[in-house]
C-alpha distance (Angstrom), angle and dihedral (degrees) to the residues before:
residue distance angle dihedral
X1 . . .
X2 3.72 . .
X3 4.04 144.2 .
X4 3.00 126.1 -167.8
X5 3.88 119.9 -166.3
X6 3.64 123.1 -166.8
X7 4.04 138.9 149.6
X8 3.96 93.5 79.0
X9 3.71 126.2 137.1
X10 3.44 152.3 88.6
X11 3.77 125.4 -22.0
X12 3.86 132.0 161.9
X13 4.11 113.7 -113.4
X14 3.60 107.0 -77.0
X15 3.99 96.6 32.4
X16 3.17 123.3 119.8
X17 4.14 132.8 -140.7
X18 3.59 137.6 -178.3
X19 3.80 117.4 -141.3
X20 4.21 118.7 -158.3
X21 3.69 127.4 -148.7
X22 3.52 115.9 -168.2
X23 3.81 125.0 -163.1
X24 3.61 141.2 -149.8
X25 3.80 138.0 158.1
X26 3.11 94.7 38.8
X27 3.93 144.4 86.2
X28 4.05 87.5 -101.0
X29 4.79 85.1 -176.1
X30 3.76 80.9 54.9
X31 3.39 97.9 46.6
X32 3.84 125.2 94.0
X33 3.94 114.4 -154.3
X34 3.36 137.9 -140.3
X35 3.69 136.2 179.8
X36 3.77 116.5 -153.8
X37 3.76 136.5 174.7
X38 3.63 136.7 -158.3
X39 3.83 118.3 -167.7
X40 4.48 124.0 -162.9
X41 3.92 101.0 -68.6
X42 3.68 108.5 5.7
X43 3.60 141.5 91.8
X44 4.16 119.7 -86.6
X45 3.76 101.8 -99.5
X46 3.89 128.2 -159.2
X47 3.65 107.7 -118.6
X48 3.60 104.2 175.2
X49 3.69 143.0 -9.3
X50 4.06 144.4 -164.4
X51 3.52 140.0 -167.0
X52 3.26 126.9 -115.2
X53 3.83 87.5 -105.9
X54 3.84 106.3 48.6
X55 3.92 92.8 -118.8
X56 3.95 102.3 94.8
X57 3.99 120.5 48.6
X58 3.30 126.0 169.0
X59 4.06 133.4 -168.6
X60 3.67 147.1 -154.6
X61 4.13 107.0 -108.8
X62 4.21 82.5 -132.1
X63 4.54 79.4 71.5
X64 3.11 117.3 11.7
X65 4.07 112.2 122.8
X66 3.83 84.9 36.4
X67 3.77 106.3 45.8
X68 3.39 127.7 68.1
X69 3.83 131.1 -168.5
X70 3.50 125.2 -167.6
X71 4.25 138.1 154.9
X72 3.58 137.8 -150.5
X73 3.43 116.2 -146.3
X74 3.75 100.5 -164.8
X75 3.58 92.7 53.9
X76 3.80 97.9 42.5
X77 4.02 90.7 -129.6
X78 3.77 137.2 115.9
X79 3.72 128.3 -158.7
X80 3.87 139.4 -158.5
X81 3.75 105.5 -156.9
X82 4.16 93.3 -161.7
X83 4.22 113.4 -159.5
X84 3.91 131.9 -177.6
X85 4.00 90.9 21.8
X86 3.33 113.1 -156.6
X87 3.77 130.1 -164.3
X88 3.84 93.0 -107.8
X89 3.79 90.9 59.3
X90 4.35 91.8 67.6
X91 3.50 96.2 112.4
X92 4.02 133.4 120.1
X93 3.85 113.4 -81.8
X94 3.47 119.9 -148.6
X95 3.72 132.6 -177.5
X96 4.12 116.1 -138.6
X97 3.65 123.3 -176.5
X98 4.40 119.3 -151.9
X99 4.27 102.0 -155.7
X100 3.47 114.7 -164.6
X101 3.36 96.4 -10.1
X102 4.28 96.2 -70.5
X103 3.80 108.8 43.9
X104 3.96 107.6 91.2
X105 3.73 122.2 -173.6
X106 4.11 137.3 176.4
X107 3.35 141.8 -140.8
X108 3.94 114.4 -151.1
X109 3.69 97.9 -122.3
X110 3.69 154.7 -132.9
X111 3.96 134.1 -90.0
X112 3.55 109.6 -124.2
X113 3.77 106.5 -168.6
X114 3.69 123.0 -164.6
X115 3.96 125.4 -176.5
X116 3.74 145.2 98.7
């Protein structure tokens, strides 16, 4: 199994970037996905999650209204279009896929960098 994040970086406050997780190995339709983050000194937090389907997302109250998760099944990939980036939101970004239900894998991540 392997993710593969990519579209990190740094943006001014405000910006907006889209990061890309792309899948393989796995049964990506049977796959829920999450997108999680995990900034110098804190905890790793959930930011936002799909289902396996594309119908149910769910977010962390830190994004939601400015994040947006959302998969495509054919191409085995799932995105996090981030908007109105704030300082507090620099943090690593890692794609995580749930298959089945029980079988949890990781991608290693992508610097997002946000600052003047």
């Amino acid at each position: 199994v392997q993710l593969v994040e990519s579209g990190g970086g740094l943006v001014q406050p405000g910006g907006s970037l889209r990061l890309t997780c792309a899948a393989s190995g796995l049964v990506f339709t049977n796959s829920a996905m999450n997108w999680y983050r995990q900034a110098p000194g804190k905890e790793r937090e959930q930011v936002a999650s799909i289902s396996s389907g594309g119908d149910i997302s769910n977010y962390a109250a830190s994004v939601k209204g400015r994040f947006t998760i959302s998969r495509d099944n054919a191409k085995n990939t799932v995105y996090l279009q981030m908007n109105s980036l704030k300082p507090e939101d620099t943090a690593v970004y890692s794609c995580n896929a749930v298959v089945f239900g029980v079988l949890s894998f990781w991608g290693q991540g992508t610097q997002v960098t946000v600052s003047s």
